[in-house]
VOMAR-50036 format. One record per residue (C-alpha): residue in one letter; x, y, z; residue number from 1. Coordinates in steps of 0.25 Angstrom, whole numbers. Layout:
BEGIN
+------+-------+-------+-------+------+
: resn :     x :     y :     z : resi :
+------+-------+-------+-------+------+
:    A :     X :     Y :     Z :  NUM :
...
+------+-------+-------+-------+------+
// end
This chain:
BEGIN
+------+-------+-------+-------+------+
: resn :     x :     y :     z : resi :
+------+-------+-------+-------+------+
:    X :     0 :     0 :     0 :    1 :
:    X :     6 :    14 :    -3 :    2 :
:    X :     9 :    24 :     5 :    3 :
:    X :     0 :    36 :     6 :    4 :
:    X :    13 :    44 :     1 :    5 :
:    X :    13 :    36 :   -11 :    6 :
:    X :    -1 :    38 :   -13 :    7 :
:    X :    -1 :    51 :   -12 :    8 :
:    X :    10 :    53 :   -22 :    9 :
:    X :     4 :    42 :   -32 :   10 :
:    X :    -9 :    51 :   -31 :   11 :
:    X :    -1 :    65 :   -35 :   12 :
:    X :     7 :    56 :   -45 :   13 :
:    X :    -4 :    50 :   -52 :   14 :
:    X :   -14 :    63 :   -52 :   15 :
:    X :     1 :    72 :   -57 :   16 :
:    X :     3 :    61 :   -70 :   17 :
:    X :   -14 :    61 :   -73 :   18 :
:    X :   -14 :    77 :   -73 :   19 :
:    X :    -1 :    78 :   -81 :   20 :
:    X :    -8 :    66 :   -91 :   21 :
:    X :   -21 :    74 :   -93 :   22 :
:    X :   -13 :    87 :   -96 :   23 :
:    X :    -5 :    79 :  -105 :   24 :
:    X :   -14 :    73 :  -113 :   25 :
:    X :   -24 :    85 :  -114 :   26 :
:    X :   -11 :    94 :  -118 :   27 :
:    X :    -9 :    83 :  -131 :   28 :
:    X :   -21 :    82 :  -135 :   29 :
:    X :   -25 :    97 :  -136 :   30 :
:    X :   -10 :    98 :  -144 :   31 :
:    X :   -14 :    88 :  -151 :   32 :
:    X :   -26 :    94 :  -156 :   33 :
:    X :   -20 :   106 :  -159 :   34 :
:    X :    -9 :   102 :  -167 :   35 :
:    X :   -18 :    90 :  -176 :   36 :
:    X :   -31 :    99 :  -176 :   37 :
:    X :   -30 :   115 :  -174 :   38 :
:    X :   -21 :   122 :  -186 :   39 :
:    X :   -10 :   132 :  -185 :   40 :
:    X :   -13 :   145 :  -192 :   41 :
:    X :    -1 :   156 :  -192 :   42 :
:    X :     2 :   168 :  -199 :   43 :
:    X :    13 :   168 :  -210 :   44 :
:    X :    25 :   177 :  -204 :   45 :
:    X :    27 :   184 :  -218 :   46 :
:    X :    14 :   184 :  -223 :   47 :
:    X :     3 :   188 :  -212 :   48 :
:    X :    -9 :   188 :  -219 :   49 :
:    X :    -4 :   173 :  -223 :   50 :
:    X :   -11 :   163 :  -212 :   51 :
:    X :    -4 :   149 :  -213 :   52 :
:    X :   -12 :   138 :  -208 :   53 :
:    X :    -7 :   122 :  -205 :   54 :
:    X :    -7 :   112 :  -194 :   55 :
:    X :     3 :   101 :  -188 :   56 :
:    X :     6 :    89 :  -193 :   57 :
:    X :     5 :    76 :  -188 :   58 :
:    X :    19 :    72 :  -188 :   59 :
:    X :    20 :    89 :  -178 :   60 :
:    X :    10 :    85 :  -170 :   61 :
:    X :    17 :    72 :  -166 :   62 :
:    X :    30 :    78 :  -163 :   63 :
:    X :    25 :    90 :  -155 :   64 :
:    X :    15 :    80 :  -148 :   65 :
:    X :    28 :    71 :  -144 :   66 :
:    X :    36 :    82 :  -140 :   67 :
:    X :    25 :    87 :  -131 :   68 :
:    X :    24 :    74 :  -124 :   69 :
:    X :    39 :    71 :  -124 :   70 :
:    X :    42 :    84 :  -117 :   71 :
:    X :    29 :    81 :  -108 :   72 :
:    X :    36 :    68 :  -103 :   73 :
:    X :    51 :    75 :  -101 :   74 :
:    X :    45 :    85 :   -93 :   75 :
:    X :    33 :    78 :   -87 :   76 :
:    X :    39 :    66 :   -80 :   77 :
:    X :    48 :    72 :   -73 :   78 :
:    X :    37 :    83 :   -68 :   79 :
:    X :    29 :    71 :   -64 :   80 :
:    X :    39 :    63 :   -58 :   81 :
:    X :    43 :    75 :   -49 :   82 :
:    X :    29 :    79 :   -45 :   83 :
:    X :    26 :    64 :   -39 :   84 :
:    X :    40 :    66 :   -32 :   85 :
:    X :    34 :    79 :   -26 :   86 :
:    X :    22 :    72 :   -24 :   87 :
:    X :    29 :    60 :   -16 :   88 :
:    X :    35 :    72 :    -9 :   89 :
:    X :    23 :    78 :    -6 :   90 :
:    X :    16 :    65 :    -2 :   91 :
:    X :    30 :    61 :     9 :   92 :
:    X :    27 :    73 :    16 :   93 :
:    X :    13 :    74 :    18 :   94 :
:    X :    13 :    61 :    23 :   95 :
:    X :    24 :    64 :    33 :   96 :
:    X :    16 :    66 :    44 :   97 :
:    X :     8 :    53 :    42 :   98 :
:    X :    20 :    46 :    43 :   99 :
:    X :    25 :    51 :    54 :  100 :
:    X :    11 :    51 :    61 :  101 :
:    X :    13 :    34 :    59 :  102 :
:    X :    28 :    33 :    64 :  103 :
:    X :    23 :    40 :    76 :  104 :
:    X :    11 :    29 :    78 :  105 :
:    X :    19 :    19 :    75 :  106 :
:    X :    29 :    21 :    88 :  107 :
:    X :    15 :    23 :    98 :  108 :
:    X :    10 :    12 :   107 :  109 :
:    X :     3 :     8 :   117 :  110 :
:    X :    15 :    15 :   127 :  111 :
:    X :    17 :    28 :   117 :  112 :
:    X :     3 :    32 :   117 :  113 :
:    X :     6 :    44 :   123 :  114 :
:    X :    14 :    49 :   111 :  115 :
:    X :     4 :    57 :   101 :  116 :
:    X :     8 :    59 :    84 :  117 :
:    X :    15 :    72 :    80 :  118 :
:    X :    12 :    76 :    65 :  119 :
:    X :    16 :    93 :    66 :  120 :
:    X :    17 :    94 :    49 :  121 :
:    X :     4 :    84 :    48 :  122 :
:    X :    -8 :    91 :    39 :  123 :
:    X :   -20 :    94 :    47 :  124 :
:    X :   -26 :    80 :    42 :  125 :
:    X :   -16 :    71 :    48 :  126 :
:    X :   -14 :    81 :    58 :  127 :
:    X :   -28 :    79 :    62 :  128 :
:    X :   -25 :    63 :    62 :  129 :
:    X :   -12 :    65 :    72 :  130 :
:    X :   -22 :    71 :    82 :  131 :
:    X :   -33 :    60 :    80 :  132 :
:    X :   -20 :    50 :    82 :  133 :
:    X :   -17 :    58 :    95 :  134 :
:    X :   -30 :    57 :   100 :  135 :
:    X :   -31 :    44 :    98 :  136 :
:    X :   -18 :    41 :   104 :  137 :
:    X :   -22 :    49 :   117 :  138 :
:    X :   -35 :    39 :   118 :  139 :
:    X :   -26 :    28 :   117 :  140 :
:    X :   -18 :    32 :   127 :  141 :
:    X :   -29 :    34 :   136 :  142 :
:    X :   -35 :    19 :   133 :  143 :
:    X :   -21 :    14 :   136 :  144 :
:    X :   -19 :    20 :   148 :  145 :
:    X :   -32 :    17 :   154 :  146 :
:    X :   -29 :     3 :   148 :  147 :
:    X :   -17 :     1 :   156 :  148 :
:    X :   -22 :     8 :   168 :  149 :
:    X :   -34 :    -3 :   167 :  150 :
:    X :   -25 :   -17 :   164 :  151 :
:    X :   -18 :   -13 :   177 :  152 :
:    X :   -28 :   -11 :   185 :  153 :
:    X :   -35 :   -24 :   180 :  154 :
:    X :   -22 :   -29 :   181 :  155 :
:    X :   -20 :   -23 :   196 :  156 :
:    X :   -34 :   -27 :   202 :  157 :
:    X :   -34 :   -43 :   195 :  158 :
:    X :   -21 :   -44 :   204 :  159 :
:    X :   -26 :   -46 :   220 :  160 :
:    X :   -37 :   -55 :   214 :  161 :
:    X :   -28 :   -66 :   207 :  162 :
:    X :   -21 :   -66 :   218 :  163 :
:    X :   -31 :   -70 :   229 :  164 :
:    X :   -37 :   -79 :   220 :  165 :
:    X :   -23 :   -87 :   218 :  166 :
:    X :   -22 :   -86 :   233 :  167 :
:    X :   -34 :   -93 :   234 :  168 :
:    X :   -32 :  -102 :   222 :  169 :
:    X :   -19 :  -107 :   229 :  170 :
:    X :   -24 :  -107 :   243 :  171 :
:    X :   -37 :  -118 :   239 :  172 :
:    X :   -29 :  -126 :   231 :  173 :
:    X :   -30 :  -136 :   240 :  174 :
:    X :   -44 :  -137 :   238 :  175 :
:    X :   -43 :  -137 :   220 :  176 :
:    X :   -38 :  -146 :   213 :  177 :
:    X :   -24 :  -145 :   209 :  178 :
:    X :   -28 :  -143 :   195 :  179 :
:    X :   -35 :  -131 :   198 :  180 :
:    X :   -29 :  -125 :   208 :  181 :
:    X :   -15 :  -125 :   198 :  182 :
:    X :   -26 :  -120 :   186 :  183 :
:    X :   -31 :  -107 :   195 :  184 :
:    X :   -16 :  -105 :   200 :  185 :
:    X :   -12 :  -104 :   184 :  186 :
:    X :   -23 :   -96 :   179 :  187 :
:    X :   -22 :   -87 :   191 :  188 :
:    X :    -6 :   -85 :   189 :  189 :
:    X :    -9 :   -83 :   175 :  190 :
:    X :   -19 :   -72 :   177 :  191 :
:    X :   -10 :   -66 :   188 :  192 :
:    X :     3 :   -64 :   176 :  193 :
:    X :    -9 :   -58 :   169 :  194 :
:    X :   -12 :   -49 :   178 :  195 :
:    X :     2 :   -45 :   183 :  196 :
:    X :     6 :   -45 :   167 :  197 :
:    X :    -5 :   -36 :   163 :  198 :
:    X :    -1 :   -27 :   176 :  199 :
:    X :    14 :   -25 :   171 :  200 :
:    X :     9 :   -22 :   157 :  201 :
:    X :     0 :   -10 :   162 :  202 :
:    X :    10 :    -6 :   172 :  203 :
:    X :    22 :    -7 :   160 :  204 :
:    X :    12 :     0 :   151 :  205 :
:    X :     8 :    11 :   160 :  206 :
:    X :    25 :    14 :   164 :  207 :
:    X :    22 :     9 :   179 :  208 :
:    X :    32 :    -4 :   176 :  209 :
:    X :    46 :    -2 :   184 :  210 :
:    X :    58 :    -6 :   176 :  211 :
:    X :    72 :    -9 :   182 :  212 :
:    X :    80 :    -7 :   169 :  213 :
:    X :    95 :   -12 :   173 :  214 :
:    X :   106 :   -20 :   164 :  215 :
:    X :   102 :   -33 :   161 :  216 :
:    X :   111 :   -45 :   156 :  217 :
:    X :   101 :   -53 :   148 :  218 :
:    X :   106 :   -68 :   152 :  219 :
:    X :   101 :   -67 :   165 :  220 :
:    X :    86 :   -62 :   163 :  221 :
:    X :    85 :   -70 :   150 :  222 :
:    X :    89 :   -83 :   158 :  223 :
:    X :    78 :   -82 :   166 :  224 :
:    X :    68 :   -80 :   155 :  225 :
:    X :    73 :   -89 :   143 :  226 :
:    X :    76 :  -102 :   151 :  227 :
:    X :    62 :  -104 :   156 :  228 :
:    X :    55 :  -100 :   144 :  229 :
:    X :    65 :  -111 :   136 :  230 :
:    X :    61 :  -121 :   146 :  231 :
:    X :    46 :  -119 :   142 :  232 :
:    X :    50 :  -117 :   126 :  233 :
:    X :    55 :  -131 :   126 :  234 :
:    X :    44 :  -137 :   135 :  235 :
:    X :    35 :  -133 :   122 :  236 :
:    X :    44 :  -139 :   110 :  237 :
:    X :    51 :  -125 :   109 :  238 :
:    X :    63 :  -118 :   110 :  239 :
:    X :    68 :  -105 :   115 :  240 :
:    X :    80 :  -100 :   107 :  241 :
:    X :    86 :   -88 :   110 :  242 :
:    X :   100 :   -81 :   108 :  243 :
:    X :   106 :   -68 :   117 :  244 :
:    X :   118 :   -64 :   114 :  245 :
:    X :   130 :   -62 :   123 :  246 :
:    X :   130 :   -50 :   134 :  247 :
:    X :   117 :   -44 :   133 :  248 :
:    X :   114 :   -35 :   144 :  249 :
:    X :   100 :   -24 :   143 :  250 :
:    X :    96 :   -13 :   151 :  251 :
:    X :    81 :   -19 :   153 :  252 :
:    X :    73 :   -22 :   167 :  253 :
:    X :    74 :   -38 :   170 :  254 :
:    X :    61 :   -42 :   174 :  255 :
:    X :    55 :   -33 :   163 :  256 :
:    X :    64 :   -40 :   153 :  257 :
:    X :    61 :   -54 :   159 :  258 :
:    X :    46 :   -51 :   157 :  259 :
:    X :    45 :   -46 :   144 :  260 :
:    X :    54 :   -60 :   139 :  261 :
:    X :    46 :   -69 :   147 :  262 :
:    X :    33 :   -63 :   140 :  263 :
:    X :    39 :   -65 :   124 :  264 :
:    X :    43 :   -78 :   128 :  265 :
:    X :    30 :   -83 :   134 :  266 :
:    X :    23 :   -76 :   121 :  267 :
:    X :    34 :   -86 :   112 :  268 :
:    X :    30 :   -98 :   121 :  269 :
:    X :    15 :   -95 :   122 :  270 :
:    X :    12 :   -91 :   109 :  271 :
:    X :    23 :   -96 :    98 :  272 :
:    X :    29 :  -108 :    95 :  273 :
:    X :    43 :  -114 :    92 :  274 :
:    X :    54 :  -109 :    97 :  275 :
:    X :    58 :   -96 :   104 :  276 :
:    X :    68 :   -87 :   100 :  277 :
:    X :    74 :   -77 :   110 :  278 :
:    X :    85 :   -67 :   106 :  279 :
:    X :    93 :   -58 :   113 :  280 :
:    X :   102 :   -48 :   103 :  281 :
:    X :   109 :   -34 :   104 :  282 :
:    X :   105 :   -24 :    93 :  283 :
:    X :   113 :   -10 :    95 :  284 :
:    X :   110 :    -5 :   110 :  285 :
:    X :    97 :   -16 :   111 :  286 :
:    X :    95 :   -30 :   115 :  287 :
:    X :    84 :   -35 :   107 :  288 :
:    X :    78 :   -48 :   113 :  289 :
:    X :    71 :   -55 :   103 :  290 :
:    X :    57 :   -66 :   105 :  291 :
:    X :    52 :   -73 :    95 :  292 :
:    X :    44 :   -85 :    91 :  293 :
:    X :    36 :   -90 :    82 :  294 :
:    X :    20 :   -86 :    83 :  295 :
:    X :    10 :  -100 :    87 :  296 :
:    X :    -4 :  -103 :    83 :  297 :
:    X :   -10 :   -92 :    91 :  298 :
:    X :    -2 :   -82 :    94 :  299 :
:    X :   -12 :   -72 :    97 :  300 :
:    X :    -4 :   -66 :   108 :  301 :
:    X :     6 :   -61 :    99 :  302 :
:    X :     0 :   -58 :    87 :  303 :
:    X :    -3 :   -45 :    92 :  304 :
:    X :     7 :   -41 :   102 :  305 :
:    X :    -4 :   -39 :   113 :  306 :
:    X :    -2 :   -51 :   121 :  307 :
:    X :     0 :   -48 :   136 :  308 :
:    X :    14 :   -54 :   136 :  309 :
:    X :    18 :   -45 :   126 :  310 :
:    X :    11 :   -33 :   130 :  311 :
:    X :    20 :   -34 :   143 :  312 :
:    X :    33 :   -35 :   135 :  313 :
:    X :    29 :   -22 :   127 :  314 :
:    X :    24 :   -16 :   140 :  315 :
:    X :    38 :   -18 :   149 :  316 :
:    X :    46 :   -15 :   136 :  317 :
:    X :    39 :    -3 :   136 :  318 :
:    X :    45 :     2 :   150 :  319 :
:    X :    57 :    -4 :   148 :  320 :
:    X :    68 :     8 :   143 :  321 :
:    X :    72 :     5 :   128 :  322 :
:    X :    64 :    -8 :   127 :  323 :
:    X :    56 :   -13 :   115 :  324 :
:    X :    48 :   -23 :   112 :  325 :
:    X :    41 :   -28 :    97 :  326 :
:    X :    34 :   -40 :    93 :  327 :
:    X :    35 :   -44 :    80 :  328 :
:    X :    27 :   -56 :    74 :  329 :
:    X :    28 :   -63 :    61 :  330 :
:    X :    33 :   -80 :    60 :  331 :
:    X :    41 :   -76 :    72 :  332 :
:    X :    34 :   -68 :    85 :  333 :
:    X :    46 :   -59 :    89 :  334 :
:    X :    48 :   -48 :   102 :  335 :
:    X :    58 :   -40 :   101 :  336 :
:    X :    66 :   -34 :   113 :  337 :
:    X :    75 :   -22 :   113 :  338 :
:    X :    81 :   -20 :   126 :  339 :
:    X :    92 :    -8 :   129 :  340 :
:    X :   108 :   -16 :   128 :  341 :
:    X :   118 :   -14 :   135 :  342 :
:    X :   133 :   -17 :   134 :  343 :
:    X :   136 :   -34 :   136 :  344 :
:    X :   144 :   -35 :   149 :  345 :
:    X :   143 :   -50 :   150 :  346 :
:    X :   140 :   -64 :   142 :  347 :
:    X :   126 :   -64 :   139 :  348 :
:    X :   115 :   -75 :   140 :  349 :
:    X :   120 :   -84 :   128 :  350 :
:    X :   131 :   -88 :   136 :  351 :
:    X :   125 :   -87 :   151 :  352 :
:    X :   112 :   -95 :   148 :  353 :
:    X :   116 :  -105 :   138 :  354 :
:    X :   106 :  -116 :   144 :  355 :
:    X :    92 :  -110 :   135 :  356 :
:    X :   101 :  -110 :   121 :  357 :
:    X :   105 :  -102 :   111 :  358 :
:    X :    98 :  -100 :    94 :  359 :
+------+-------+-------+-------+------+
// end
């Protein structure tokens, strides 16, 4: 599909080449009539009481009707080709403020709603479209906030009560069966990460969440992560193949770190299938920690990006300084990780952990 700048000089084009046609065509036409069909009468120079009288002939017509259009196509094209140059010209700048009205939505989300769209050269028309954005953005705001504000409430209040009913779940086991009683204790521990999961995102979305960001050598807070979670891979028929790179150290809180990994790696193991790939590289002054996996039957979770799981990862990488988080999904589900690096000071967890392995 073209552009609207392309359009625009297509348009100018194409009306520039019919005008010029229509003036072309009449302008031969009406010589041609006058050279094949009107006579020439003059005045003798010596004699001028003599009247001569005579007319074209066919073989004058042609050349002077060629010549015409030969100059017409020296002079015309280039004309032509210039004007839809202007009108490319034209068409770039009037559509500069559009474009610059879509790189700025492009970088707002659900945390930078409380930027608003600058076009200052805009014409009144998109003008009056920045505004409507503007408005819109504000009533967004409002919905989010009050959304956020609500989740952790919700969040807050379901806390006391899953609680008590656990207590009293775990103090009549006796009198259940064993079967239920583990049953209500699952479904209630479940709920519970729920509700505490759900209480972190709106704290994390909202700026309430505390970080501790401090130098972190990778091997030890991925040991803890990766060992358990290759233990259940291969309990499924799977692998979790990952590769780090020696001395990485970040500049990252710990247990925000561990949360965000143990998340992406649940996703892999509840919603993909085969093996999993982990991979820790350095690019310039970034670590970028790399999950992917390959999508299964019914990964509706990932799909979207809007999965609980993954809503926390974007919401702590979100408070974290110089973080960022993407998901990109094709044949392969990736999240990407870009973390703050710092300078290697020591062998990193390639050659510290060896025991989960290497790709």
């Amino acid at each position: 599909m073209k552009s609207l700048r392309w359009r625009l000089t297509l348009w100018f084009a194409v009306s520039l080449l019919v005008v010029v046609t229509v003036l072309a065509v009449s302008g031969l036409w009406h010589l041609d009539y006058e050279l094949r069909q009107e006579k020439w009468e003059r005045t003798h120079p010596a004699h001028p009481d003599w009247i001569l009288h005579g007319s074209f002939t066919e073989r004058e017509v042609r050349d002077i009707l060629h010549e015409l259009i030969g100059f017409w196509v020296i002079v015309g094209l280039p004309l032509v080709g210039l004007s839809i140059l202007a009108a490319h010209w034209i068409a770039r700048k009037s559509t500069r403020p559009v474009r610059e009205v879509n790189q700025q939505l492009a970088h707002l989300g659900a945390t930078t709603l409380a930027e608003r769209l600058t076009a200052p050269d805009a014409d009144p028309e998109i003008g009056e479209l920045v505004r409507h954005f503007n408005e819109l953005l504000g009533r967004l705001e409002t919905s989010f906030a009050h959304l956020r504000e609500y989740t952790a409430q919700v969040a807050h209040e379901l806390r006391t009560p899953l609680q008590l009913i656990r207590l009293r779940v775990e103090s009549n086991a006796a009198s259940m069966s064993p079967e239920l009683a583990e049953e209500l204790e699952d479904e209630l521990a479940r709920l519970s990460n729920y509700v505490e999961t759900a209480l972190t995102i709106a704290r994390a979305e909202q700026g309430r969440l505390e970080m501790h960001p401090e130098t972190l050598i990778l091997d030890g807070c991925l040991a803890d992560i990766l060992e358990p979670f290759s233990r259940l891979a291969e309990a499924e028929g799977r692998r979790l193949r990952w590769f780090c790179s020696d001395g990485m150290v970040a500049w990252t809180d710990c247990g925000a770190l561990k949360q965000m990994l143990f998340n992406l790696l649940t996703n892999a193991l509840k919603h993909g299938e085969g093996d999993i790939l982990f991979r820790v590289k350095r690019r310039g002054r970034r670590l970028v920690i790399l999950v992917g996996n390959r999508p299964g039957q019914s990964p509706a979770g990932l799909q979207d990006g809007l999965g609980i799981g993954l809503r926390l990862v974007r919401a702590l990488a979100g408070q974290l300084e110089a973080t960022r988080v993407e998901f990109r999904r094709g044949q392969f589900f990736w999240a990407r990780l870009q973390l703050p690096a710092i300078a290697p000071s020591r062998p990193g967890l390639t050659q510290l952990v060896p025991a989960i392995g290497l790709i």
